[in-house]
C-alpha positions in Angstrom: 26.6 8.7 -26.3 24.9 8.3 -29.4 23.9 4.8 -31.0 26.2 3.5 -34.1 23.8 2.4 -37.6 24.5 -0.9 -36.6 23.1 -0.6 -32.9 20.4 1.1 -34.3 19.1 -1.5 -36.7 19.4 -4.1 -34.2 17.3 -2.6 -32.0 14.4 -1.6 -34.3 14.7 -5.5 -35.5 13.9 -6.1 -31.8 10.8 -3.7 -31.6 12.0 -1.2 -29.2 12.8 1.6 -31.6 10.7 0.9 -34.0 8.7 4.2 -34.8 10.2 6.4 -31.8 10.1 9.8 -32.1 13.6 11.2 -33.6 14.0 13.5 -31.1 14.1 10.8 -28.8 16.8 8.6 -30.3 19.9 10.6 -28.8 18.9 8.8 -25.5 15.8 6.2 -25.7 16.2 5.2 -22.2 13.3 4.1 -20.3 13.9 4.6 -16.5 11.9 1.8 -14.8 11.4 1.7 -10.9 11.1 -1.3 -9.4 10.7 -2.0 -5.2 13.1 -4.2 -3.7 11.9 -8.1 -4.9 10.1 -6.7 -8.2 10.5 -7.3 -11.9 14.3 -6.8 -12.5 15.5 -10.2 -12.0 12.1 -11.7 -13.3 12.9 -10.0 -16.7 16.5 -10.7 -16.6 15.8 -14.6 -15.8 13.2 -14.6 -18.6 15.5 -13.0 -21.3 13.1 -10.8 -22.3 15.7 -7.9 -21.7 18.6 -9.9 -23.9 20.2 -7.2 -25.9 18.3 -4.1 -24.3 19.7 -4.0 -21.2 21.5 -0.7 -21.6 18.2 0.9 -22.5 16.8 0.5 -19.2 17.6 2.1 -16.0 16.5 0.6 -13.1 16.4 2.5 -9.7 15.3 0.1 -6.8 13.0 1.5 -3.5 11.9 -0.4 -0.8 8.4 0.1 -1.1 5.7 1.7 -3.7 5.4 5.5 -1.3 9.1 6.1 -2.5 8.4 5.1 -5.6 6.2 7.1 -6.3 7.4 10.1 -4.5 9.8 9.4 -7.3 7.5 8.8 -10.1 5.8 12.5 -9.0 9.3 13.8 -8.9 10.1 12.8 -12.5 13.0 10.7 -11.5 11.6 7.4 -13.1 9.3 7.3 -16.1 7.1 4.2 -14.6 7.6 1.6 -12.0 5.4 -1.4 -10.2 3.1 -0.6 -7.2 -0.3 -1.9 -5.8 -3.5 -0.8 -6.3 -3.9 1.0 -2.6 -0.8 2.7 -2.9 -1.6 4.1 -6.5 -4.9 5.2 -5.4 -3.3 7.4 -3.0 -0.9 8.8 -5.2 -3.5 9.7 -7.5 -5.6 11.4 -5.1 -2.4 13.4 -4.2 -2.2 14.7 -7.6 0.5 12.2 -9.0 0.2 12.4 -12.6 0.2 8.9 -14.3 -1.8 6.0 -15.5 -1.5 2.1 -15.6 -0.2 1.0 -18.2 0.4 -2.9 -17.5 -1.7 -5.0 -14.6 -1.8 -7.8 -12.8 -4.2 -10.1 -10.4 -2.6 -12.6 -7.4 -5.2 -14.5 -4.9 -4.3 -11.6 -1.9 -3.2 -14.3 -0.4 1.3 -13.0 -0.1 -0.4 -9.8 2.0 -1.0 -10.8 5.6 -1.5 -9.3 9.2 1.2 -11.1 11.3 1.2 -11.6 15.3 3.8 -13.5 17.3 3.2 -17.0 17.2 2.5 -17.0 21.1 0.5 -14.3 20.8 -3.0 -14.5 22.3 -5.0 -13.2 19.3 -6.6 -15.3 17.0 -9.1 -13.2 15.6 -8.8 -9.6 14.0 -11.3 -8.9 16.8 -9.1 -9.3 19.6 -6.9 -6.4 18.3 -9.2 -4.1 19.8 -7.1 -1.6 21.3 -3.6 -2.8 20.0 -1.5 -1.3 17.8 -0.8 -2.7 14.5 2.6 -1.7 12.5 1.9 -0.8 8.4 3.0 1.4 5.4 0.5 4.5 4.8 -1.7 4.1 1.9 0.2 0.5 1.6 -1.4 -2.8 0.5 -0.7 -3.7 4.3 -3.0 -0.7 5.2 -5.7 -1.8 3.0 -5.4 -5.4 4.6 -5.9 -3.5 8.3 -9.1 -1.3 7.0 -10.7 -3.8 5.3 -10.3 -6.9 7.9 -11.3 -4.4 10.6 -14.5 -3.6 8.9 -15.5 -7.2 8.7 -14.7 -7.8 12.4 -16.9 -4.7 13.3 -14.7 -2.9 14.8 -14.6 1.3 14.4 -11.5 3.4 13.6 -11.0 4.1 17.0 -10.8 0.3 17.9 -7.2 0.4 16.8 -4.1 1.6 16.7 -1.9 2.2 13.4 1.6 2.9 13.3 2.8 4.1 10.2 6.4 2.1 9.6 8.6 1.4 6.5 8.8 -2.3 6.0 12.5 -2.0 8.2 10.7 -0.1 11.0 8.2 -2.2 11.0 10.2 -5.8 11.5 12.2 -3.6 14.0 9.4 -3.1 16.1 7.6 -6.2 15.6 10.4 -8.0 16.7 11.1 -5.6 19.6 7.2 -6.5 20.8 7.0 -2.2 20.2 3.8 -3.2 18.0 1.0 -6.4 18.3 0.6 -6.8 14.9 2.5 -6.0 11.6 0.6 -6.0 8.0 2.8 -6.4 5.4 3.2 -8.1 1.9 5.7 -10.2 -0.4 9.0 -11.6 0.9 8.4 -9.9 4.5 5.7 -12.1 5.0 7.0 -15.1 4.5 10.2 -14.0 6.1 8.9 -13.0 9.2 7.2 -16.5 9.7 10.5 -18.4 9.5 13.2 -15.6 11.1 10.9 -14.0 13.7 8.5 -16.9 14.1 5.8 -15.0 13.2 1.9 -16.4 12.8 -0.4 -15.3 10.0 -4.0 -14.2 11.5 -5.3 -13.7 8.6 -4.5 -12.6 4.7 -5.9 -10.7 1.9 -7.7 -13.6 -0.1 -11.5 -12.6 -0.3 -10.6 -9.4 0.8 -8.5 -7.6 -1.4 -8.2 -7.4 -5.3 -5.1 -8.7 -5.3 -4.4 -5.7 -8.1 -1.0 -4.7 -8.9 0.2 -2.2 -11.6 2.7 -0.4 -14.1 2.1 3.1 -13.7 3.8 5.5 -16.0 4.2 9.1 -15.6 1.6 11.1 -18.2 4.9 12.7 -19.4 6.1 9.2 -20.5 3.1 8.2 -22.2 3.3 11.5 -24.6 7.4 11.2 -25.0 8.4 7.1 -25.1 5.3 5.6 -25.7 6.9 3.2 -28.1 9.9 2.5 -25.4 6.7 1.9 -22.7 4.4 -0.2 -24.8 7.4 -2.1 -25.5 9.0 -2.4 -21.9 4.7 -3.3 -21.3 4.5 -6.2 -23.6 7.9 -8.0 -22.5 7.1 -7.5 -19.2 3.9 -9.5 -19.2 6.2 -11.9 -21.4 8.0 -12.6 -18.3 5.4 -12.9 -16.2 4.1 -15.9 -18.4 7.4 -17.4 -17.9 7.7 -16.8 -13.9 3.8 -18.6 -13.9 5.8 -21.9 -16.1 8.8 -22.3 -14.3 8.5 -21.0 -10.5 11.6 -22.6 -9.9 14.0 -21.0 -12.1 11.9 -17.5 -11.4 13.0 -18.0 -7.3 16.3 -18.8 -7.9 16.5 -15.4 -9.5 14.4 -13.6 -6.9 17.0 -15.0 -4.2 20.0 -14.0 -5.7 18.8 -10.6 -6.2 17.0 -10.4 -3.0 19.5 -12.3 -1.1 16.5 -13.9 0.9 16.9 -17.7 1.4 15.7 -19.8 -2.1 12.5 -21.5 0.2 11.3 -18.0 1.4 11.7 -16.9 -2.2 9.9 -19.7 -4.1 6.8 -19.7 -1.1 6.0 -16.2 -1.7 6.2 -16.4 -6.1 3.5 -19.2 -5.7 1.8 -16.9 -2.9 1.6 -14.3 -5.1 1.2 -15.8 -8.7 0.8 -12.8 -10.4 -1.3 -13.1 -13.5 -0.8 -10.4 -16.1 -5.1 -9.3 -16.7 -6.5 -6.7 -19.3 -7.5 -3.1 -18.2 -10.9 -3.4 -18.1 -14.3 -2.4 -16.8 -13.9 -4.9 -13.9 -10.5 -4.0 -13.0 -11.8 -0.3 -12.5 -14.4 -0.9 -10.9 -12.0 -2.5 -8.1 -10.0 0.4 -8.3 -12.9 2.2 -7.5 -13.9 0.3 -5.0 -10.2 0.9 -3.1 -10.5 4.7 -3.6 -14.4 4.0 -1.9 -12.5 2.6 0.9 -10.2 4.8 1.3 -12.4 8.0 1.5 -15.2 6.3 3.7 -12.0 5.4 6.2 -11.4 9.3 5.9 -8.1 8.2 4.5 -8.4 9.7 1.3 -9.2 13.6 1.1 -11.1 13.5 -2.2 -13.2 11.1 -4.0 -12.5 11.2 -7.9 -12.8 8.9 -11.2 -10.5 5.7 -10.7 -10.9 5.4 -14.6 -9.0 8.6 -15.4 -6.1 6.1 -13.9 -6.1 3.8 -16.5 -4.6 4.0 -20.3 -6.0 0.7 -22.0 -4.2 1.4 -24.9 -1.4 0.0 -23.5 -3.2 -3.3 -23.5 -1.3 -6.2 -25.4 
C-alpha cells in the first residue's frame, strides 16, 4: 500500500524518510528483530516510535542463534545480540556489521547452581555438566570463568540448551549448573531458587550490539541510521526512569514487575561509540573463542563494525 502526500510529509518532518532512496518509498519498512525482553517495549515506552510504528516490523526470537539464523536468512534487516554470539555469526560467514552498541557491568549474565548445591567455586564443577546456549553470552561466561579457575576443556561438561531446555533441565537436576543471561537469571533465583556462583562483571565486556545485514546498510541506510539514533534515545530514557522502563518490560514479557526492574538495573545498558576500544574487545572474544577451539577461523573483528552509523 502506497503512502498518501500527506503521510509522506509527515514522516520526512520526522527524519525517517528524509533522503531515502525512491525506489525504496513503495515500502520503507525496516524489519527489526528483537529476542524475547529486548528493545520493543523499551522504544514503545520511550515514544521514540510515536507515529512510525507501521514502519517497523518486529519479529521476536528467544535468543540471538535464531536471530541471526534469521538475519543470515534475510528475514530481518537488523536485530540486538551480544558480542559472543555475533562473533560466531561472523566467523560463520553471516554478512553484517554493528551498527549501534552498548556496554552493561556483566553483571545480568551468571552461572546458576541450586541453592543447596555444594559448589561454591567454579572450581568444584570439575567434572559436572553445565547447561548453556552455543556461542551464547552464557558460553562465554563458562570459557572464560573456567580459565581463571584453571581448569582444562576436558574438566567440564557443556550441554548445549535453548534458554527453555535449559530451565527444564536445571530444574529437573538433568544439569549442575546453568549459564544464562537477562530475565532468566533473575527468574531462576526467585522461581527455581536458584544461587548465583558467580557473574560476568570483570570478566566479560559486557558488549551488546545492533547488527544489520550488509544488504541493509547499502538499501535503508537512512531507515537504519534512523531506527540507530532513536534507539539509543530510548536507551537514555530506560537509564532516567527504570521504573516506568520495567513496567514496560513486564507487561511485554509477562515476568513479574520485581524480576523485571532487578535485571534493567542489572544490566544498565549504556549506549557507547564504535571505537578502537570496543574492537579491540571484540577481538578479544573472537581470541577466546578460537584458542577454546570454538571458533574455526581467526579473522578481523573490525571488518564487523560500520562507525558510520555512530550518532
Amino acid at each position: 500500500m502506497s503512502l498518501s502526500p500527506f503521510s509522506r510529509r509527515r514522516l520526512a518532518s520526522i527524519g525517517l524518510l528524509a533522503a531515502v532512496p525512491r525506489r525504496l518509498l513503495a515500502s520503507p519498512v525496516l524489519r527489526v528483530g528483537d529476542q524475547t525482553g529486548g528493545y520493543r517495549s523499551l522504544m514503545a515506552a520511550s515514544g521514540v516510535l510515536d507515529g512510525i510504528e507501521h514502519l517497523i516490523e518486529w519479529t521476536i526470537f528467544p535468543a540471538a542463534a535464531p536471530l541471526l539464523e534469521a538475519l543470515n536468512a534475510g528475514a530481518i534487516d537488523c536485530g540486538g545480540v551480544g558480542d559472543a554470539p555475533f562473533a560466531f555469526a561472523r566467523a560463520a560467514g553471516v554478512r553484517a556489521k554493528v551498527i549501534l552498541a552498548t556496554r552493561s557491568s556483566g553483571a545480568s549474565t551468571a552461572l546458576l547452581v541450586p541453592r543447596n548445591s555444594t559448589v561454591r567455586t567454579f572450581a568444584d564443577l570439575e567434572g559436572r555438566m553445565i547447561g548453556t546456549g552455543k556461542g551464547s553470552v552464557g558460553h562465554f561466561l563458562v570459557m572464560v570463568a573456567r580459565e581463571r579457575a584453571g581448569l582444562k576443556a576436558s574438566d567440564i561438561n557443556l550441554a548445549f540448551l535453548s534458554p527453555a531446555d535449559a530451565k527444564a533441565a536445571f530444574v529437573s537436576g538433568a544439569i549442575d549448573a546453568w549459564s544464562t543471561w537477562g530475565q532468566y537469571v533473575y527468574l531462576a533465583v526467585v522461581q527455581d531458587k536458584a544461587r548465583i556462583l558467580l557473574d560476568g562483571q570483570g570478566l566479560m565486556s559486557g558488549l551488546s550490539y545492533q547488527v544489520a545485514t550488509e544488504r541493509a546498510i547499502t538499501e535503508k541506510p537512512d531507515l537504519l541510521r534512523s531506527f540507530a539514533k532513536r534507539l539509543q534515545a530510548a536507551l537514555h530514557w530506560g537509564l532516567a526512569n527504570i521504573d516506568a522502563y520495567a513496567a514496560a518490560w513486564a507487561k511485554e514479557t509477562g515476568m513479574p514487575y520485581e524480576i523485571s526492574r532487578e535485571t534493567l538495573v542489572a544490566r544498565g545498558f549504556t549506549p557507547a561509540p564504535i571505537d578502537a576500544r570496543m574492537i579491540a574487545d571484540q577481538q578479544h572474544t573472537v581470541d577466546v573463542y578460537v584458542r577454546e577451539g570454538v571458533l574455526p577461523i581467526h579473522y578481523d573483528a573490525a571488518l564487523g563494525f560500520d562507525a558510520s552509523f555512530n550518532v
